[in-house]
Structure formats: C-alpha cells, structure tokens
Phi, psi and omega in degrees: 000131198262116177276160181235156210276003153272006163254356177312309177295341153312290186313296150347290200295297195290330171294326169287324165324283145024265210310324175296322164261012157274329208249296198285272208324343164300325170243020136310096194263337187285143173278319175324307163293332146321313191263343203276328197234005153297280192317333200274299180288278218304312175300322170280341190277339172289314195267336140346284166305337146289315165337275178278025153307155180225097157254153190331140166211152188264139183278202178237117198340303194289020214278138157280141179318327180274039177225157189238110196285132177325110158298335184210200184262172171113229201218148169282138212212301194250161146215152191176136223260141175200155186254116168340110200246027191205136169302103190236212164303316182252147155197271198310125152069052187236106152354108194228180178212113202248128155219141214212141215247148171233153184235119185260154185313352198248341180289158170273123203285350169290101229240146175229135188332143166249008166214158163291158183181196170225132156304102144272340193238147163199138195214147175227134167243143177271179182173194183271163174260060184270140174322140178280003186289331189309127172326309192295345188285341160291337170258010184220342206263178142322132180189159172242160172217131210244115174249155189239160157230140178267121169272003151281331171233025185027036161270146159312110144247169171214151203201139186227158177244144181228127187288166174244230196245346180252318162308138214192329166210132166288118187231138163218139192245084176211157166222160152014174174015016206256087190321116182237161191253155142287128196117322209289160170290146152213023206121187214207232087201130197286126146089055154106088180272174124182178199239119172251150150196137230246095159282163179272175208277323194253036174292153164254138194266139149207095175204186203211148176318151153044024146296142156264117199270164170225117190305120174104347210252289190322152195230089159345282168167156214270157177246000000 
C-alpha cells in the first residue's frame, strides 16, 4: 500500500506515542489494561496507516481539457447556484456555481488538480473548525483557496480545501504560476474534511447530491 509523504510527520508521532504506550503497558500488572493500552497504539497505529493511503488513479480515457475532474474522494453535499463575495480568480458578486464534496475520516485525503492549468490565484485564510458538512464552513473554517486558468480556452476553477472540526491542518505544495495537470497530487487536509468548488453558473454538472465521488478519476463537470 503506497502512503503519501504529507503523512509523514503523523505517522513519526504516532509510532512514538506506539512506543511509549508499549514501554508503560510493561508495567501494568491489571491485565485488562494491559491488552486495553496494546489495542489502542495497534488501532492507532492501523488507522494511521490507512489514513495517508494514497492510492494510483487515472483519468478517464474519454476526459476532455473543459472538464473538471474530483479534487478529492468522498461524497457530494452541496450544488447550489452562489454569488461571488470577493474578487478572487473570478470576480466580486459574479454568478458562480458551488459544488462541494465532504470528505470523512474513512475517505481517501489526498486532493488532485481538478484542471490543466496555471495556479493564478492562491490565498490560504486561517479561520474556525465548524463540522465540515455545515454550510458556513466554506465561508468561516481554515481553507486555502486555489484558483487555475487553462490559458488556451482561458476557463476558469476556483477550489477550496477547507478544514473541518477533527481537521487542524492543510498542507498543499503549489505556489502562484505553478503549471498544473488534472489528476496530479497536490496537498492534502489531514483528518475529515471538505472540497468546494466554484465554476461559472452555466457549467453543466454532472454529478448529483449524495453522489460518490472519487478524487483524480470522477468527472464533475464541463465548463
């Protein structure tokens, strides 16, 4: 199983946590507790490792340059018509179209260009830990927010990684100008997520409420 190298500083921790509660549970004579602080580093340390899986994904034979492919895995919560409430890649009070993903502690967390493209826009805002399924958490928790242009048919995404209520950090590795694929790796948001992302309104979508989506493969929607 292939891990991915934004879990690396987790992973460290919890093998030492591991160790430590391997090192006490020696001197624990109740047996209960004994199998009780075992069980605990073998569960954390498993789901750890389940956690930062990463595994390969492909595009889909047919994908075409206007289409926009899932940043990350998990299930679909919102599409919904929004008005822009800031100059960002598109802008101020410019007719968008939101469709936004919750990524759960059991999805995989590893998020992918969701266009060919160039990074024009990148903004990281600190903020609150409202559950990410909660409408406001695209406007109040921590999120970066990454926007692309393909500059041959010059459309537009804008994508947000947004923290949740167990999540506490984004790590994404792109700056400014930074020539992107759809499929490609690019960051991450550790422990319970969600993926918003923002098009123009007369993109046509296609996916569905409470669809499941799979981050590099599934095909959002054409611009």
């Amino acid at each position: 199983m292939r891990l991915t190298h934004y879990g690396k500083d987790v992973l460290i921790k919890v093998f030492i946590v591991g160790i430590i509660f391997s090192m006490l549970s020696i001197f624990i004579h109740n047996v209960f507790f004994k199998f009780l602080f075992a069980g605990l580093t073998i569960f954390f340390w498993l789901f750890s490792l389940y956690f930062f899986r990463d595994p390969e994904r492909t595009l889909p034979q047919d994908y075409k340059e206007n289409q926009i492919i899932s940043p990350g895995d998990g299930k679909i919560v919102v599409i919904e018509d929004v008005i822009n409430k800031e100059k960002n890649l598109f802008e101020k009070d410019e007719p968008l179209k939101q469709i936004s993903i919750f990524l759960s502690p059991l999805n995989v967390h590893v998020n992918r260009i969701p266009m060919n493209g160039i990074v024009k826009y990148l903004k990281y805002i600190n903020g609150e830990y409202l559950v990410a399924f909660n409408h406001k958490a695209s406007e109040k928790n921590e999120r970066s927010e990454i926007g692309i242009v393909n500059e041959a048919s010059n459309q537009k995404v804008l994508f947000k990684q947004i923290a949740g209520f167990v999540a506490r950090r984004i790590v994404y590795d792109l700056n400014e100008g930074s020539k992107v694929k759809a499929g490609e790796r690019f960051g991450m948001i550790k422990f319970g997520s969600r993926v918003d992302i923002l098009v123009k309104r007369e993109s046509k979508i296609l996916v569905s409420i409470d669809e499941m989506v799979t981050g590099g493969e599934t095909i959002i929607a054409e611009l």
